[in-house]
C-alpha positions as CSV (number, residue, x, y, z in Angstrom):
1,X,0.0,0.0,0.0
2,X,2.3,2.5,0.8
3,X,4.6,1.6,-2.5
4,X,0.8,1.9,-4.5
5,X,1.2,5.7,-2.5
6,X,4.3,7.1,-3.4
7,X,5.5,5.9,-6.5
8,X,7.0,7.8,-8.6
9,X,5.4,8.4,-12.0
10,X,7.4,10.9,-14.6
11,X,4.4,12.2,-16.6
12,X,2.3,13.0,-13.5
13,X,5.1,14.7,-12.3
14,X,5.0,16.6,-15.8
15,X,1.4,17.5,-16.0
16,X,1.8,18.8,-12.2
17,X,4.5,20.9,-13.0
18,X,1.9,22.1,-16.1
19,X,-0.7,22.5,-13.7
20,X,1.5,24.3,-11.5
21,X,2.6,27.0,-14.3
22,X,-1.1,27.4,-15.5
23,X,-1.8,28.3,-12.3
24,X,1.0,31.3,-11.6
25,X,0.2,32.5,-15.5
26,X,-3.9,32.8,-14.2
27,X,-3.0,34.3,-10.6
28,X,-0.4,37.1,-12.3
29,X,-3.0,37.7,-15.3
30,X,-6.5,36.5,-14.6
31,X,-8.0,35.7,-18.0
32,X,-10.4,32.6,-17.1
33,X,-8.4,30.5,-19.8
34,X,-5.3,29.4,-18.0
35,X,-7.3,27.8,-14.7
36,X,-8.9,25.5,-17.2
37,X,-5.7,24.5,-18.5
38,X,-4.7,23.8,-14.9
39,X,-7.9,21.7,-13.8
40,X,-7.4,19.6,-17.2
41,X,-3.3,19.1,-16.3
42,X,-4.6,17.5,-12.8
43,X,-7.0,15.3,-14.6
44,X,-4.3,14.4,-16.8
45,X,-1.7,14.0,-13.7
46,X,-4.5,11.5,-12.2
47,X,-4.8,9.7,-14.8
48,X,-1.3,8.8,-15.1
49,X,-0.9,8.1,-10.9
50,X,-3.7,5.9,-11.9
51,X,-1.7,3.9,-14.3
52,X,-3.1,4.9,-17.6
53,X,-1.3,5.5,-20.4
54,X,-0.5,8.7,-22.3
55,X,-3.8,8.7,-24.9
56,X,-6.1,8.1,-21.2
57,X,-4.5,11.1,-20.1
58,X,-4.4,13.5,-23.1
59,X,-7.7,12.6,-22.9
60,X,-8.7,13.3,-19.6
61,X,-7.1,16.5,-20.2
62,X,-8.4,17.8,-23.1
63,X,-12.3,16.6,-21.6
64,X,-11.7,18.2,-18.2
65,X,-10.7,21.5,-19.7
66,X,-13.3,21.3,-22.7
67,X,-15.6,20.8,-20.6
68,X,-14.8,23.4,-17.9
69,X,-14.1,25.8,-19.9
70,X,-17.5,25.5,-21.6
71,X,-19.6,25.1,-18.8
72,X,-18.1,27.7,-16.5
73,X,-15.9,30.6,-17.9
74,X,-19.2,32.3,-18.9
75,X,-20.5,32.1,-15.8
76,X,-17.4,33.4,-13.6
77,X,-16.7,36.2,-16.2
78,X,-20.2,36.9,-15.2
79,X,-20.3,36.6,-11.6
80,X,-16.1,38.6,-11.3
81,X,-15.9,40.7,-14.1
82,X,-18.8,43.1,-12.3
83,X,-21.5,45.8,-13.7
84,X,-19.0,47.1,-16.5
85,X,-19.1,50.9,-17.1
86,X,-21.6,52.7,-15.1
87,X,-24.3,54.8,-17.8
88,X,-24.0,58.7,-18.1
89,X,-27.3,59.0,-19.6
90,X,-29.2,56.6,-17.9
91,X,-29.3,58.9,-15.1
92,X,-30.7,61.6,-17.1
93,X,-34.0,59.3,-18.2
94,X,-37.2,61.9,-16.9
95,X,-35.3,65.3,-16.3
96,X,-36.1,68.3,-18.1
97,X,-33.7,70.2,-20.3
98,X,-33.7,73.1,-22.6
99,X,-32.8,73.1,-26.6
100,X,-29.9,74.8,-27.4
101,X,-29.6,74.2,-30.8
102,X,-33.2,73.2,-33.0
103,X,-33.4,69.6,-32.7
104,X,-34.4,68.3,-36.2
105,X,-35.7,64.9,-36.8
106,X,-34.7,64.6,-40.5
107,X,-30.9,65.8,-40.1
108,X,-30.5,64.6,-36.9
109,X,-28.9,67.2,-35.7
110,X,-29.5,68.8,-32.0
111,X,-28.2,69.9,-28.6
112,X,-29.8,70.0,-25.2
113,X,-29.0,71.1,-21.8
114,X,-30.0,68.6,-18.8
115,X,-28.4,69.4,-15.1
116,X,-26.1,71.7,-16.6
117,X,-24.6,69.6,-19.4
118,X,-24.3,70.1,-23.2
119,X,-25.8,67.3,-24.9
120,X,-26.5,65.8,-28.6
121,X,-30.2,64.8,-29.1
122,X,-32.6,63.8,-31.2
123,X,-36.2,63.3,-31.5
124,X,-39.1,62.6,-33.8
125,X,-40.2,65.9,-34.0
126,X,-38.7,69.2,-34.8
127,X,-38.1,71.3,-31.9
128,X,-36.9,74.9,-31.6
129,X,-34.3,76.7,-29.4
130,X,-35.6,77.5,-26.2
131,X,-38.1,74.7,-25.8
132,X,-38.3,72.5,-22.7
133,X,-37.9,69.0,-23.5
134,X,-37.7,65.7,-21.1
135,X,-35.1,63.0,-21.9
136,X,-37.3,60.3,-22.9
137,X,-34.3,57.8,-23.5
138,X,-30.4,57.6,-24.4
139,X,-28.7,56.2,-27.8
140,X,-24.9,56.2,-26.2
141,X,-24.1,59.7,-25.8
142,X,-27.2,61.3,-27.7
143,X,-30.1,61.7,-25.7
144,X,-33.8,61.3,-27.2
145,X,-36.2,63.8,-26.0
146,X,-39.9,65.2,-26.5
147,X,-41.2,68.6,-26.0
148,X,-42.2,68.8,-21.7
């Protein structure tokens, strides 16, 4: 038993020592690729304390990281990566501004003032200087609005 233990196999030690590097590249630049590459070197490292042979354990290694790299890199980019960039506009949905330049509908062309701030916008109608206007939505940085 403790022979079946400690014996020494050289491609486990291998796929370790692959494990092993996969594991500093991911923790010095997190990517969510190289972990996978870890987990399937372990499998692979198993399978050869095991006794199988080298086409049992490129297997094992290539299912292990297919697998979890398919099943749960979406997921932990999802749950780690966080909320991405906060909105500017979104904030500005409902409050009233004030044309500054006639919004037409056909050109496209337009600028606003909400909270203080120059804006682009557009809308479906045509809307002179000096009109109040809420922000009815946001397209990026051009905000749609309608006459208050």
């Amino acid at each position: 038993m403790f022979n079946l233990l400690f014996r020494f196999e050289p491609t486990a030690l291998l796929w370790l020592v692959v494990a092993f590097v996969a594991t500093v590249i991911e923790v010095s630049v997190p990517h969510f690729g190289s972990a996978f590459v870890a987990a399937g070197a372990i499998a692979a490292a198993a399978a050869s304390f095991l006794g199988y042979g080298l086409t049992v354990q490129l297997s094992a290694f290539i299912i292990v990281l297919v697998v979890s790299l398919v099943t749960l890199r979406s997921r932990l980019l999802g749950r780690l990566g966080g909320p991405g960039v906060p909105s500017r506009t979104a904030p500005l949905v409902g409050r009233h501004g004030m044309v500054t330049q006639d919004v037409e509908p056909v050109l496209g062309t337009g600028r606003v003032t909400v909270g203080g701030e120059d804006w682009a916008a557009r809308s479906t109608d045509a809307i002179p200087s000096g009109t109040k206007v809420t922000v009815v939505g946001a397209d990026g940085i051009v905000l749609e609005v309608r006459r208050a």
